[in-house]
C-alpha positions, -999 to 999 in steps of 0.1 A, spaced: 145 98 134 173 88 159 150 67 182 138 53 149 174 40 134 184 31 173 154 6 173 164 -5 145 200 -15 153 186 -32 187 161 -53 168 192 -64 147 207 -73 178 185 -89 201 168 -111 167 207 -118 153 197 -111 116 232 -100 106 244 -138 106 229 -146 74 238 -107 57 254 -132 29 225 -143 18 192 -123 -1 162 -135 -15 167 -135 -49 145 -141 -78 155 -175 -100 138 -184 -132 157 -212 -143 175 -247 -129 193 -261 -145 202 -298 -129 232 -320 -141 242 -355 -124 274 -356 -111 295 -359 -146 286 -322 -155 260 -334 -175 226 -315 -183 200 -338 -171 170 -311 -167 161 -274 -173 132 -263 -153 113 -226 -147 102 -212 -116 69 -194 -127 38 -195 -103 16 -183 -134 12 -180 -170 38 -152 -172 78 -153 -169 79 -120 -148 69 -139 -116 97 -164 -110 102 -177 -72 123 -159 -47 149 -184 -32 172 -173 -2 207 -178 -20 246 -158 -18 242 -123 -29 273 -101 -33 284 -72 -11 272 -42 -28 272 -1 -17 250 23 -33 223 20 -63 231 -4 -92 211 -12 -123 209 -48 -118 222 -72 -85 260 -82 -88 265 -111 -106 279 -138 -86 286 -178 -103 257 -192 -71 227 -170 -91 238 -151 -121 222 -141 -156 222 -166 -185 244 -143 -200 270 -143 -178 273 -184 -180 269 -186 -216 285 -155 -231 287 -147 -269 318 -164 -289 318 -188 -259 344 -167 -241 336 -180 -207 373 -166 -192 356 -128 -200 325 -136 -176 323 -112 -150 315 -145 -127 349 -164 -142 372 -148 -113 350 -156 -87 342 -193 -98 380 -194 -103 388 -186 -66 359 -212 -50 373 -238 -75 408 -229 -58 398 -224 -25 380 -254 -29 396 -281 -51 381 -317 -45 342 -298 -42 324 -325 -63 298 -296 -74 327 -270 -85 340 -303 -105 308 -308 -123 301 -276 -132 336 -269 -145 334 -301 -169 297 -289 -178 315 -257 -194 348 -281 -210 320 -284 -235 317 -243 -241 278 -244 -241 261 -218 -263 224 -211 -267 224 -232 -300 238 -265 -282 221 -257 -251 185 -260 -275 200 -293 -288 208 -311 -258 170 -299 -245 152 -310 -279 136 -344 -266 119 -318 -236 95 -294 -246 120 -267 -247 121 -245 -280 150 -227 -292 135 -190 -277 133 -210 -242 170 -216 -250 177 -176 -257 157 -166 -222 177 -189 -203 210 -178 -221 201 -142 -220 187 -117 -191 170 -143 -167 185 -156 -136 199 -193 -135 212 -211 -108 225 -247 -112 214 -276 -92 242 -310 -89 219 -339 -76 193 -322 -63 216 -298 -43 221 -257 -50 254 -250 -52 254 -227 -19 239 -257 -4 271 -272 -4 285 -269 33 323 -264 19 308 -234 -4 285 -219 20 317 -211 44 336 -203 23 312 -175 9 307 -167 44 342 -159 42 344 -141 7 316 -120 17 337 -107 50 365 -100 25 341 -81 3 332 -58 29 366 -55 44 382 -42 8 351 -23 1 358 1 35 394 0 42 402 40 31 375 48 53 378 71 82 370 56 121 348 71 141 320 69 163 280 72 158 247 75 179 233 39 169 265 17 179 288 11 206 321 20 201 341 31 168 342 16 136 344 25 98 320 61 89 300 52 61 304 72 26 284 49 10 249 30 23 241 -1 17 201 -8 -1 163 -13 6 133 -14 -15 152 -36 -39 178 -9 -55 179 26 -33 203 35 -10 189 38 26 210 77 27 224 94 -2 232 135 -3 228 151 -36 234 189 -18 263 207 -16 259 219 18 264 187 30 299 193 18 308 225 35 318 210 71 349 197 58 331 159 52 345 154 23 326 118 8 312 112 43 283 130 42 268 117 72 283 108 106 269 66 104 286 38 114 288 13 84 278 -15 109 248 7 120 237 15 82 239 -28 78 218 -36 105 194 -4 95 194 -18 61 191 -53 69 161 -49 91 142 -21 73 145 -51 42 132 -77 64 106 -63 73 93 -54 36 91 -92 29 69 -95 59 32 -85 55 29 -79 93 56 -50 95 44 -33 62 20 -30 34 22 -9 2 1 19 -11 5 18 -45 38 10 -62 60 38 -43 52 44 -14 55 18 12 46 20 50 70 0 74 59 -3 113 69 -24 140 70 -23 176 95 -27 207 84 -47 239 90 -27 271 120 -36 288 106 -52 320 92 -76 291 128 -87 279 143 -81 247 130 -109 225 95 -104 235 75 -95 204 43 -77 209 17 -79 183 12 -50 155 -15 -72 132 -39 -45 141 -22 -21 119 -19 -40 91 -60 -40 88 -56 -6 76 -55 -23 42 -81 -49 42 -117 -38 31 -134 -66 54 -156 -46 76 -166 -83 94 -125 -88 101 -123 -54 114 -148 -58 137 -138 -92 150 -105 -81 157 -115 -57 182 -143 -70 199 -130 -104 195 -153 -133 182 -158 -146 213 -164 -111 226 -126 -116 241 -94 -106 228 -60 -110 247 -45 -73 252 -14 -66 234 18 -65 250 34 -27 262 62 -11 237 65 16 220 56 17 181 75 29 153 62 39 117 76 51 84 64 58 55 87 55 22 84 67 -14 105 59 -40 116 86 -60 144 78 -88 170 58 -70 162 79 -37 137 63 -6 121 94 4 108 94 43 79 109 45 70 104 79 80 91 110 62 86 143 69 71 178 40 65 203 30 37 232 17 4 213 -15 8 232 -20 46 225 -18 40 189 -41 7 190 -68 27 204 -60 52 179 -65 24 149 -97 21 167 -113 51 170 -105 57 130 -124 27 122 -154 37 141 -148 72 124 -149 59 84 -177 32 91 -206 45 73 -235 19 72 -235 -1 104 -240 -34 90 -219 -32 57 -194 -63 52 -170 -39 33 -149 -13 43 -127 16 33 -91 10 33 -65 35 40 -52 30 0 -87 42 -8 -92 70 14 -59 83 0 -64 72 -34 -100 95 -39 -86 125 -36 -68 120 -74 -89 118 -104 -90 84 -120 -64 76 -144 -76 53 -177 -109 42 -152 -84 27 -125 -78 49 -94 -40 64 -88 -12 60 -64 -20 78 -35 -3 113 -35 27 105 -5 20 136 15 -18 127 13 -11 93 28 10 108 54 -14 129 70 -43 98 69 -16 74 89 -7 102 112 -42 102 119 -49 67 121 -22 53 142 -13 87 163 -46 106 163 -29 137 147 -58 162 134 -62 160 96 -57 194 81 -82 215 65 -61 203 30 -76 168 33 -111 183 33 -109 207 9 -92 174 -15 -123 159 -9 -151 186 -19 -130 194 -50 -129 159 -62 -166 155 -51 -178 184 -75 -156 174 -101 -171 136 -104 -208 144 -96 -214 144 -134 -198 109 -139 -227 91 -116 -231 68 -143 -191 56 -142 -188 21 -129 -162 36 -96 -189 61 -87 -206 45 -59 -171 31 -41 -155 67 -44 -184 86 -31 -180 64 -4 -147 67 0 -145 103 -3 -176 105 25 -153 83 47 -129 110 42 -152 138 51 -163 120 82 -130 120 98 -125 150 95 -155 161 115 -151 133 140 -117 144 154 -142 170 167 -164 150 184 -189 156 157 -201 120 145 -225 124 112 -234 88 110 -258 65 93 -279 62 131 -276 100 135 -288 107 100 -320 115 107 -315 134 136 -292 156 126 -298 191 124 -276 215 106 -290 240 72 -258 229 55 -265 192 63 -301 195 54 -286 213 20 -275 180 17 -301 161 21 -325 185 -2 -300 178 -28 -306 142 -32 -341 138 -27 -346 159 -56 -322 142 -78 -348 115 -69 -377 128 -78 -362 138 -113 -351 103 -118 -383 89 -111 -405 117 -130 -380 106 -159 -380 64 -153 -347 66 -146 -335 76 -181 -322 105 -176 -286 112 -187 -286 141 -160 -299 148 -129 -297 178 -100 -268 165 -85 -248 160 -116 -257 194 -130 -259 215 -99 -239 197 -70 -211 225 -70 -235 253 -67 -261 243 -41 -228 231 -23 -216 261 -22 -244 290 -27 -278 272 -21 -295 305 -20 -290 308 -59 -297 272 -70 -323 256 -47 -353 278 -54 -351 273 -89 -350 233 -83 -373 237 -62 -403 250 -86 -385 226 -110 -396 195 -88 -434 204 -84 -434 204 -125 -420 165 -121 -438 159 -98 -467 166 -118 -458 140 -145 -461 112 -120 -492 90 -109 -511 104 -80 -498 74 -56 -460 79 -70 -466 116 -60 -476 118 -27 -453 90 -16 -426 107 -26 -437 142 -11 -450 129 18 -424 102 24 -433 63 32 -439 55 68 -435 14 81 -430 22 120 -397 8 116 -375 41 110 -348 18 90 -380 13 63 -392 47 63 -387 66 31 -385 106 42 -405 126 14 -394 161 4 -423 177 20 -405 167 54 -372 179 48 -381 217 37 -403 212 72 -370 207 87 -344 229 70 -371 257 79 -373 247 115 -336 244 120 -328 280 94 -361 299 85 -374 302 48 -339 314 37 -315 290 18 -275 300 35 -260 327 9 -228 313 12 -210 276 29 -176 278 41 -156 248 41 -171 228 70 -203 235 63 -197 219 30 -185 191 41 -216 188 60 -234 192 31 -219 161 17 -224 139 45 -259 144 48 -260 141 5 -245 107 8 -269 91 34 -299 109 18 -285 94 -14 -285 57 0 -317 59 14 -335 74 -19 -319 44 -37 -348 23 -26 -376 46 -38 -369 28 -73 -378 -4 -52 -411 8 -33 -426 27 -59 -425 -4 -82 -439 -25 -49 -466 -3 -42 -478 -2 -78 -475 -38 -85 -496 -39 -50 -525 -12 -64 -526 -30 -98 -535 -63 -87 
C-alpha cells in the first residue's frame, strides 16, 4: 500500500494538481443572474433531463473540510437556498453571513459583492422571490426548491462570482487560512510519502464524495501512545492522496464502477528513463466494462491490424467499497504496464464464448452472476467477488476454487427459471465464469473445441441438453418443464442416478414425433459444414461410451462439474436451432 500512496503523491507532483485544491466540482441547480443594481433579472435550472436530481457539476470554491460531513460546507460562492434566504428573513444568522462579511471587507469597491449585498437590502423571501419571477414560468414550488435544499449560485452580468479575479485570490487566500487554523495544534513530524516534516494528520481529508480516505474506529490503534493521530501521515501527503484518488474518479479512463459501492481506481506511472510527465496509456483496462466484443477485438489487433505499443511503467489498481462513511480497500496490486496488458488479454480470449458474437461479458457481469437477482434486475457485485475477477484479469492471479463453486450453485439454483427474460445472458455469464477458471490451466473448453472435446463429465453435459431438446420438441415447445430445469442439479452431480431414467424417458418422446423429426434428432443432421451439423443423441452416447464405458460417473467433484456445464452451455446453443431445421425440413417434405 506504500508504493501505492507514494505514486500517488508523485503524480500530484509532477501533474501540479494541488494549485487549484480551492476549488471542487460541485453540483449547482439554480442561477440566479442580476444586472449590476442587485437586481433579479433571471432564474435558471441546470437539469440535463426531465428530473431535478441531475443538475450540472461546475468547478467552483469549495471550503476546507476534514473528515465525513452530511452535506458540503456552505460557502456564499455555491451554497443552499436556504442559507441565502433563511426563515424570518434573518440573513445576519446565515451560516454564509461571516464569510460574505469578510470578502465584502477584504474586498470593498468589488462591484459583484456590491450587487449582491443591495439584492438582499430588499430581505428576499420565498414569497417575494415567486413575485418578482411571476411573468417567467416559475411557479411558487420552483420558488420553495430554489429557497430550500438545492444549490444556487449567483451570476452578476454573466459572470460567477468566483469568476471575479479580486474574489478568486482572495479565496485562494481564505482557503490557505482555513487549513492553517484547521492544523495548528497538530504535532510535526515526518512520513514515508513526503520530503521533510510537516503537520501529522489526525484527521483525513475526503473521496468518493463524503468518506474519509483513513479513519480508525479500533482501540488498538490507541495503545502506542497516538493519542488522535492514529496514523503516522503527513497532512500534505493525505491532500495530494486525496486530491488525486478524487481526480481520477471523475475520469472514465482511471476508473469505472461496479455497482453503486464499489469503485475500481487504476492508473499507471511511465518508467523513469521516459520522464516524469510522460503518460502511458491504461484505456485497455477500462474495456473490462464495455460488452462490445467488436471494440475489444479492435483494440488489440488493431483495425488496421496495427496498434502502437504502450509506453513502459508500472500499474497501480484499487478497488474501493463504500461502507457507511468508511472507503473500504479491497485490493491493491502493482505490476509492469505490459505484464498486466497481456494479462487483460489473455482474460478476454478466456471469457469469449462464440467466436463471432458482437457482445461480450463484462467484468460487472461476471461478478454480478454469482448473486441471485433482486426484483428481476441483477445485484451489486459482492466486493470480495470482484476482487478476485480483477486480480485475475489485470495480474493473472489464479481464481480460487470459491469462484467456481459460486457459479455451479447459482447455475442449479436458476435452471428452473429458463423461461425468465435474464436467463440466456446469465447462463452466459456464469459459463464465462466457469471458463476462466479452467483456462488458467491451460484447459480451453471453447465453442471450436466443442466438438472435440472429450471428457465423461463434459459429455454429461452435453447429454443433458440434447435431451432437454428432444422433450421440447416431443412437447412443441409447450412445456412448462424440461430435463434441465427439473434435473440439472442431479445429473450435475450424480449422473449415475438420473440419466438412465431420462434416458428410457427420451425413447417414449421420441416416439410421439414424426418418423423424419425422429431420426433427425437421433441420428443428428449432417451438411458437410461442421458449423451446420446438428449432433443427434445417438452420437453422443457413442461418445460418452467411447471416452467412459456403459457406466454414467457415480459421483462429479467440483471440476468435473464445471465441465459439465461448459459442455451443457454449447450443447445448449447448438440444440437451439433444432426448432429451426425441423420446421425447414418439414416445410421441405410437405411441399
Amino acid at each position: 500500500m506504500n508504493d501505492l500512496i507514494s505514486s500517488l503523491v508523485g503524480i500530484s507532483r509532477y501533474r501540479r494538481l494541488m494549485s487549484d485544491t480551492h476549488l471542487d466540482w460541485r453540483a449547482i441547480h439554480f442561477v440566479l443572474d442580476m444586472d449590476a443594481e442587485g437586481r433579479l433579472v433571471n432564474v435558471s435550472d441546470t437539469f440535463s433531463g426531465p428530473k431535478d436530481t441531475d443538475p450540472k457539476r461546475f468547478t467552483a470554491p469549495r471550503e476546507y473540510s476534514l473528515g465525513s460531513t452530511n452535506e458540503a460546507p456552505a460557502n456564499f460562492f455555491a451554497a443552499k437556498g436556504k442559507h441565502w434566504f433563511p426563515v424570518n428573513d434573518k440573513f445576519c444568522e446565515s451560516p454564509v453571513w461571516a464569510e460574505f462579511e469578510r470578502a465584502r471587507q477584504a474586498n470593498p469597491k468589488n462591484p459583484a459583492l456590491l450587487a449582491l449585498r443591495e439584492f438582499h437590502k430588499r430581505t428576499p423571501s420565498k414569497e417575494n422571490i415567486a413575485d418578482i419571477l411571476k411573468k417567467d414560468p416559475c411557479t411558487f414550488s420552483t420558488a420553495g426548491k430554489i429557497t430550500g435544499e438545492r444549490y444556487l449560485a449567483f451570476r452578476i452580468l454573466g459572470r460567477f462570482l468566483w469568476q471575479e479575479p479580486d474574489l478568486a485570490k482572495w479565496w485562494k487566500g481564505e482557503y490557505r487560512r482555513q487549513r492553517k487554523e484547521r492544523a495548528k495544534d497538530w504535532e510535526t513530524g515526518r512520513d514515508f510519502f513526503s520530503v521533510g516534516k510537516g503537520k501529522l494528520a489526525e484527521s483525513f481529508p475526503t473521496i468518493m464524495g463524503n468518506v474519509p480516505l483513513a479513519s480508525f474506529d479500533k482501540a488498538p490503534f490507541r495503545s502506542y501512545g497516538l493519542g488522535g493521530r492514529t496514523t503516522i501521515m503527513r497532512l500534505a501527503s493525505a491532500e495530494r492522496t486525496a486530491t488525486v484518488l478524487n481526480r481520477f474518479l471523475r475520469d472514465p479512463d482511471n476508473h469505472f464502477w461496479l455497482g453503486m459501492e464499489s469503485v475500481f481506481v487504476f492508473w499507471a506511472e511511465a518508467e523513469a528513463t521516459l520522464g516524469a510527465t510522460a503518460k502511458p496509456k491504461t484505456d485497455f483496462v477500462s474495456l473490462l466494462s464495455v460488452d462490445d466484443a467488436l471494440a475489444i477485438r479492435d483494440y488489440f489487433a488493431g483495425v488496421w491490424g496495427f496498434r502502437e505499443p504502450s509506453l513502459g511503467g508500472n500499474f497501480h489498481a484499487i478497488l474501493f467499497s463504500k461502507n457507511v462513511n468508511r472507503a473500504v480497500v479491497r485490493s491493491w496490486l502493482t505490476d509492469k504496464l505490459d505484464a498486466v496488458e497481456m494479462s487483460v488479454q489473455r482474460f478476454f480470449k478466456g471469457i469469449e464464448l462464440h467466436e463471432h458474437t458482437t457482445k461480450s461479458v463484462t467484468l460487472r457481469g461476471l461478478a454480478s452472476c454469482l448473486l441471485p437477482l433482486s426484483e428481476g434486475r441483477p445485484q451489486d457485485p459482492m466486493p470480495h467477488h470482484a476482487a478476485l475477477l480483477l486480480e485475475h484479469a489485470l495480474f493473472g492471479r489464479p481464481l480460487p476454487a470459491v469462484i467456481l463453486y459460486a457459479v455451479l450453485q447459482r447455475q442449479i439454483a436458476e435452471m428452473v427459471k429458463e423461461s425468465e427474460k435474464r436467463f440466456d445472458e446469465r447462463l452466459q455469464q456464469r459459463t464465462a465464469c466457469a471458463k476462466l477458471f479452467f483456462i488458467q490451466g491451460g484447459i480451453d473448453m471453447n465453442e471450436t473445441a466443442h466438438l472435440t472435446t472429450a471428457h465423461a463429465a463434459y459429455y454429461c453435459g452435453r447429454l443433458l441438453a440434447i435431451l432437454s431438446a428432444i422433450h421440447d420438441h416431443a412437447h412443441e415447445y409447450k412445456s412448462a418443464s424440461s430435463p434441465a430445469g427439473k434435473y440439472y442439479a442431479a445429473t450435475s452431480k450424480t449422473p449415475a442416478l438420473e440419466f438412465p431414467r431420462l434416458l428410457t424417458l427420451a425413447r417414449y418422446h421420441l416416439g410421439k414425433m414424426s418418423q423424419g423429426d425422429r431420426e433427425k434428432m437421433e441420428f443428428g443432421v449432417w451438411h458437410g459444414d461442421p458449423e451446420k451439423e446438428l449432433t443427434g443423441l445417438a452420437e453422443i452416447v457413442a461418445k460418452f461410451n467411447g471416452q467412459a464405458g456403459s457406466n454414467f460417473p457415480t459421483l462429479l467433484e467440483l471440476e468435473d462439474q464445471g465441465r459439465f456445464a461448459i459442455g451443457f452451455y454449447f450443447e445448449r446453443q447448438r440444440c437451439q436451432r433444432w426448432k429451426y431445421v425441423l420446421t425447414q425440413r418439414n416445410a421441405k417434405d410437405n411441399k
